[in-house]
PyMOL commands that place a pseudoatom at each C-alpha (Angstrom):
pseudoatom trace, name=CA, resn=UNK, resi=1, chain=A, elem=C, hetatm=0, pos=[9.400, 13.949, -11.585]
pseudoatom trace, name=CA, resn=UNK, resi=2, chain=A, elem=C, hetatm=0, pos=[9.096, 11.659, -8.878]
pseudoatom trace, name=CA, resn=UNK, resi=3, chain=A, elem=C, hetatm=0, pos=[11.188, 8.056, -8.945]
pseudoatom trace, name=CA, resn=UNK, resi=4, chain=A, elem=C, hetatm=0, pos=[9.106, 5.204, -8.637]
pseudoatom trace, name=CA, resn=UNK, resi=5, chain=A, elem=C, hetatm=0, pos=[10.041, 2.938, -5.741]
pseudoatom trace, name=CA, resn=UNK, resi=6, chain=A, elem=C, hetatm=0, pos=[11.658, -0.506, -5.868]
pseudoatom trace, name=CA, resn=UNK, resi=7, chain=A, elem=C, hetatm=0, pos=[9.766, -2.604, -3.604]
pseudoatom trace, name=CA, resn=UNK, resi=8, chain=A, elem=C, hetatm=0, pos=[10.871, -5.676, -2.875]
pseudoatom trace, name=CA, resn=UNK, resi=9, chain=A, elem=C, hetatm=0, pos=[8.659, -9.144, -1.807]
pseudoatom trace, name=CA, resn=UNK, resi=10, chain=A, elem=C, hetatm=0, pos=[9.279, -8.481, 1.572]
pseudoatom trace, name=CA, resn=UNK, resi=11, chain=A, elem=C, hetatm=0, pos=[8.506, -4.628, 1.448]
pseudoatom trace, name=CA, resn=UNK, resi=12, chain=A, elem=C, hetatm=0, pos=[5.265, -5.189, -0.275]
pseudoatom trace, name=CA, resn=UNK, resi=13, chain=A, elem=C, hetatm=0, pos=[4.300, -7.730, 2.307]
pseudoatom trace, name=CA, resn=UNK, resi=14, chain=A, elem=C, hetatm=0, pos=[4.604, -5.027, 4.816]
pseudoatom trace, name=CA, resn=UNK, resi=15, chain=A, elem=C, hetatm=0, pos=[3.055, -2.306, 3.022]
pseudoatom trace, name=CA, resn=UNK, resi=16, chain=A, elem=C, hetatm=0, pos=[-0.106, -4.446, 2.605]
pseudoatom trace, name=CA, resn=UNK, resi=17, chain=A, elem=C, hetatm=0, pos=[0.154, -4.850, 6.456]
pseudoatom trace, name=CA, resn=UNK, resi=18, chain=A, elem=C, hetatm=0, pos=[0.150, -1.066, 7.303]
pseudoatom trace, name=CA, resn=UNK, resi=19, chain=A, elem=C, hetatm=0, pos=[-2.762, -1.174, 4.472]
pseudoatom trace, name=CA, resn=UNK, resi=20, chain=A, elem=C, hetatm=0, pos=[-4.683, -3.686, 6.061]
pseudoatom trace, name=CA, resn=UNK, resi=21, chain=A, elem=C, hetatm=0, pos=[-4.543, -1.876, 9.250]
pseudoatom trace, name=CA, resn=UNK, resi=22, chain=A, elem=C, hetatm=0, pos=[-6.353, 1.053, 7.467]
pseudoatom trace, name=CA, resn=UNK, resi=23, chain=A, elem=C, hetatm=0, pos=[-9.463, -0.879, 5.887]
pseudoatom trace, name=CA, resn=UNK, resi=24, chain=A, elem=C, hetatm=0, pos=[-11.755, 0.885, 5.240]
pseudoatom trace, name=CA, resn=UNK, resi=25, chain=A, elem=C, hetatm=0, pos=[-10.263, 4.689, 5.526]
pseudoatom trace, name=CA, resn=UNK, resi=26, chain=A, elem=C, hetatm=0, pos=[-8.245, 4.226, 2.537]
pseudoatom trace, name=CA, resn=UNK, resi=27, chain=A, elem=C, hetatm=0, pos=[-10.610, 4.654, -1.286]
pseudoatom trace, name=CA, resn=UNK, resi=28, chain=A, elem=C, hetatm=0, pos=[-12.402, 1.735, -1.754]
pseudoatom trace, name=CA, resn=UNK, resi=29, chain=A, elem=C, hetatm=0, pos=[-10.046, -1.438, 0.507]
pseudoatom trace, name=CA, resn=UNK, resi=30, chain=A, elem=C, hetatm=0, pos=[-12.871, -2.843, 2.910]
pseudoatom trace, name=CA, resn=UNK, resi=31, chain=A, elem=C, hetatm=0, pos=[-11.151, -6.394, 3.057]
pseudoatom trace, name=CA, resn=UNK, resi=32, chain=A, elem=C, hetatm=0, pos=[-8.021, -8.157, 3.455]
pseudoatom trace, name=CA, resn=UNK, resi=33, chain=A, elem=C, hetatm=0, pos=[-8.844, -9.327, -0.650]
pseudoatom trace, name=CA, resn=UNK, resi=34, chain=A, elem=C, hetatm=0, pos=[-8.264, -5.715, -1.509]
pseudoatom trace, name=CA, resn=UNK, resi=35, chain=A, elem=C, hetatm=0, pos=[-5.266, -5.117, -0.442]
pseudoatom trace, name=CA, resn=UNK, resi=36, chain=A, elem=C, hetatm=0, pos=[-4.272, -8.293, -1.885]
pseudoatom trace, name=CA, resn=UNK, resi=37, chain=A, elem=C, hetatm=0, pos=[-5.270, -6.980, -5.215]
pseudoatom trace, name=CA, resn=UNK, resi=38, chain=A, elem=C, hetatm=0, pos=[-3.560, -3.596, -4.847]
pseudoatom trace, name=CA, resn=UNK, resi=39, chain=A, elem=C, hetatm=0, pos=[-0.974, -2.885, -7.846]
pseudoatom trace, name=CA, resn=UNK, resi=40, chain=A, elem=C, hetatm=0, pos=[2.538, -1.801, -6.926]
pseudoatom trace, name=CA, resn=UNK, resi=41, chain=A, elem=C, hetatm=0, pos=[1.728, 1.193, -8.586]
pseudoatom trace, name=CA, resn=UNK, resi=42, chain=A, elem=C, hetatm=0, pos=[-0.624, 1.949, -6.394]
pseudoatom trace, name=CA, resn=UNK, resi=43, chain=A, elem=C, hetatm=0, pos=[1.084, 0.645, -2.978]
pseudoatom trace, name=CA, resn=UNK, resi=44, chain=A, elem=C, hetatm=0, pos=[3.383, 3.326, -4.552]
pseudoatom trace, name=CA, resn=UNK, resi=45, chain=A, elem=C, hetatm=0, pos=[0.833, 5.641, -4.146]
pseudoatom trace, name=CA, resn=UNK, resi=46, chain=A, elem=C, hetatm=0, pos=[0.191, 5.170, -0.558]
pseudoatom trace, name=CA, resn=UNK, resi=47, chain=A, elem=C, hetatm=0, pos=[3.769, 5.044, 0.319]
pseudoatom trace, name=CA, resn=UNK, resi=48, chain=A, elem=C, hetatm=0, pos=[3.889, 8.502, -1.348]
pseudoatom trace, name=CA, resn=UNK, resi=49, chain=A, elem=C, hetatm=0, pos=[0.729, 9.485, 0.839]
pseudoatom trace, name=CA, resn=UNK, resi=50, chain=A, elem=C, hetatm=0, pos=[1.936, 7.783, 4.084]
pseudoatom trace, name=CA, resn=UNK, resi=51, chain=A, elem=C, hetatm=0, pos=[5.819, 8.183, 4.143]
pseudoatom trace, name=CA, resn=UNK, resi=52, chain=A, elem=C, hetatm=0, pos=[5.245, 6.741, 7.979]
pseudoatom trace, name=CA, resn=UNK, resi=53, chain=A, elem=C, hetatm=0, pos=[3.581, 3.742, 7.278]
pseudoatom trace, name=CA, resn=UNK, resi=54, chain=A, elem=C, hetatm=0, pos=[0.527, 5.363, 8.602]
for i in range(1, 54): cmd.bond("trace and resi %d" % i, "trace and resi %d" % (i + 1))
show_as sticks, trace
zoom trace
């Protein structure tokens, strides 16, 4: 069973930076609003899926 990352203010802030930079490749984020409204659960998710950022 996998941990769940901590992420801090600042972490999340970045995560929904490498997100942004993926509009539109990533389920259904086509604006800035979406990643916005992304859970921590599922920024989680695509840490899990992109260790790299990418």
């Amino acid at each position: 069973m996998m941990k769940k990352l901590k992420l801090t203010p600042s972490l999340l802030q970045e995560v929904r930076g490498w997100i942004s930079d993926c509009v539109g490749t990533w389920r259904d984020i086509h604006s800035k609003e979406d990643v916005e409204a992304l859970t921590q659960e599922e920024i989680s998710e695509w840490i899990e899926i992109h260790p790299n950022g990418r």
